[in-house]
C-alpha positions as CSV (number, residue, x, y, z in Angstrom):
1,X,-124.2,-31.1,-146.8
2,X,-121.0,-32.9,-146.3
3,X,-120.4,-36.0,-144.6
4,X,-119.7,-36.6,-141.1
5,X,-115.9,-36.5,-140.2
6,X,-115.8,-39.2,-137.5
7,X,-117.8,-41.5,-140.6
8,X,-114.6,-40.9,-143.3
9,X,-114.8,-40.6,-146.8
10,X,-116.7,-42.9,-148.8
11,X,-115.3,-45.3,-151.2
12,X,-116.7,-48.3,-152.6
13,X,-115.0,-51.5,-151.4
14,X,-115.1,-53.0,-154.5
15,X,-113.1,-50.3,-155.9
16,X,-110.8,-50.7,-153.0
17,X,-110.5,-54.3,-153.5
18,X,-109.1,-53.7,-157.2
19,X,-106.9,-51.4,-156.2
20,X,-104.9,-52.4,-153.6
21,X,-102.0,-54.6,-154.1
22,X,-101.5,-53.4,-157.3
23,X,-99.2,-50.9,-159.2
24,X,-100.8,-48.0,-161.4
25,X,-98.4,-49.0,-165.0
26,X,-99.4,-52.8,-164.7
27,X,-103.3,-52.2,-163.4
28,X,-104.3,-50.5,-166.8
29,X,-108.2,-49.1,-167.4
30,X,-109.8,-49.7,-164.1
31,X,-114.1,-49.8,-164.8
32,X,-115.9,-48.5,-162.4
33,X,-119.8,-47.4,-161.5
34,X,-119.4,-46.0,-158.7
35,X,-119.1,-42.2,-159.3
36,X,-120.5,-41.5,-155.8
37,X,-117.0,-42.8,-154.1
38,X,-114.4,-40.4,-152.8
39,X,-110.9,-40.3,-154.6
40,X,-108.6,-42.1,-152.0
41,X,-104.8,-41.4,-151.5
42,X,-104.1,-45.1,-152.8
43,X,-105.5,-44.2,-156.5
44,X,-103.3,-41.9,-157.2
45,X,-101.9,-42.8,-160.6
46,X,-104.3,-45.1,-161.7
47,X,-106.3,-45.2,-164.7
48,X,-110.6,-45.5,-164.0
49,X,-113.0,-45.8,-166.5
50,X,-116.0,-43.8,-164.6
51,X,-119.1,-44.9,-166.2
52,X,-121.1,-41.4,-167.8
53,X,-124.4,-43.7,-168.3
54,X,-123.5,-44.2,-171.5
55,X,-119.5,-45.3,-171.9
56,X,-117.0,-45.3,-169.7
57,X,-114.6,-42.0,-169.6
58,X,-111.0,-42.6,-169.1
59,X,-109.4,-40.5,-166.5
60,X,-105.7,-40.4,-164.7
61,X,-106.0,-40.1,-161.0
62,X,-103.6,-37.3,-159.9
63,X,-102.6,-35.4,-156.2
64,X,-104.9,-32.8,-157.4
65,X,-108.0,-34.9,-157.0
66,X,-107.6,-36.5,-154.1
67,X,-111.1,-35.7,-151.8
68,X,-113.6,-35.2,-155.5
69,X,-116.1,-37.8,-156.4
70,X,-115.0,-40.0,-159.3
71,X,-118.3,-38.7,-160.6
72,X,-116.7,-35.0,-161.1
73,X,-114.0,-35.9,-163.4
74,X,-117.0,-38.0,-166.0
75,X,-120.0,-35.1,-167.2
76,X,-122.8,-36.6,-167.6
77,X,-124.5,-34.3,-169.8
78,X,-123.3,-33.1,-173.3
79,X,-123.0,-28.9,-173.4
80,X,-124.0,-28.4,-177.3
81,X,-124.4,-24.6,-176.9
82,X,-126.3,-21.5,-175.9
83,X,-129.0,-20.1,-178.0
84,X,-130.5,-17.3,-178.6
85,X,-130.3,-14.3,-181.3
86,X,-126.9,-13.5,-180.0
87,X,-125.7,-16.7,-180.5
88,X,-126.2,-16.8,-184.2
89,X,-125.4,-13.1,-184.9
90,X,-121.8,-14.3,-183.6
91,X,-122.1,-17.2,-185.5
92,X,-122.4,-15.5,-188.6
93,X,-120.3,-13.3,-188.1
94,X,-117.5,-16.0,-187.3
95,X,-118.9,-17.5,-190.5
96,X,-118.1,-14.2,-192.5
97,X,-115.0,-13.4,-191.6
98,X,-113.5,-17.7,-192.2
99,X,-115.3,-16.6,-196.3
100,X,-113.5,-13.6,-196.2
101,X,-110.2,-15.0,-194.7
102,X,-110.5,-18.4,-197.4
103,X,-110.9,-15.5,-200.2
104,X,-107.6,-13.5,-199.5
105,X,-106.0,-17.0,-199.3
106,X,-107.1,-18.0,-202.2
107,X,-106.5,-14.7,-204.3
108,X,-103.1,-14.2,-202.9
109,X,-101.7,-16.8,-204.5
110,X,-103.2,-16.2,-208.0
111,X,-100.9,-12.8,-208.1
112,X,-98.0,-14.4,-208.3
């Protein structure tokens, strides 16, 4: 459910308080753990460090984002793959064909 209109977006003061006054070039890495606020107009060009709960991800506020959470732009979760016996039968395919490919390469030169 979205929030009310007449309440506004929500952004951390504290994150309003370090950005204000201040140009994006001379503001640098801006760290920040509070994902839940609302990209304001004002941040547009500046750099955040948006805490993942492990490290900080670096991301450039543009136009574009204006309205997202800060928490959007800063996964939280590492996507590894998905499993399964199709998953390997590509796999090893892909495998085969980088031996076969490394093969030609290396027999193509030898002719010469």
């Amino acid at each position: 459910m979205s929030r009310s209109l007449k309440k506004g977006p929500f952004v951390d003061a504290k994150l309003l308080k370090k950005v204000a006054d201040k140009r994006p070039a001379a503001a640098g890495v801006i760290k920040t753990w509070a994902r839940r606020s609302q990209v304001a107009p004002e941040m547009v060009g500046f750099t955040f460090g948006i805490h993942n709960g492990k490290s900080h991800v670096e991301v450039i506020v543009s136009e574009e984002m204006v309205g997202h959470r800060l928490g959007e732009f800063a996964p939280t979760k590492k996507f590894l793959r998905h499993g399964g016996k199709m998953q390997k039968e590509l796999e090893q395919k892909r495998q085969q064909a980088e031996i076969a490919s490394a093969k030609a390469a290396s027999a193509a030169p030898a002719k010469k």
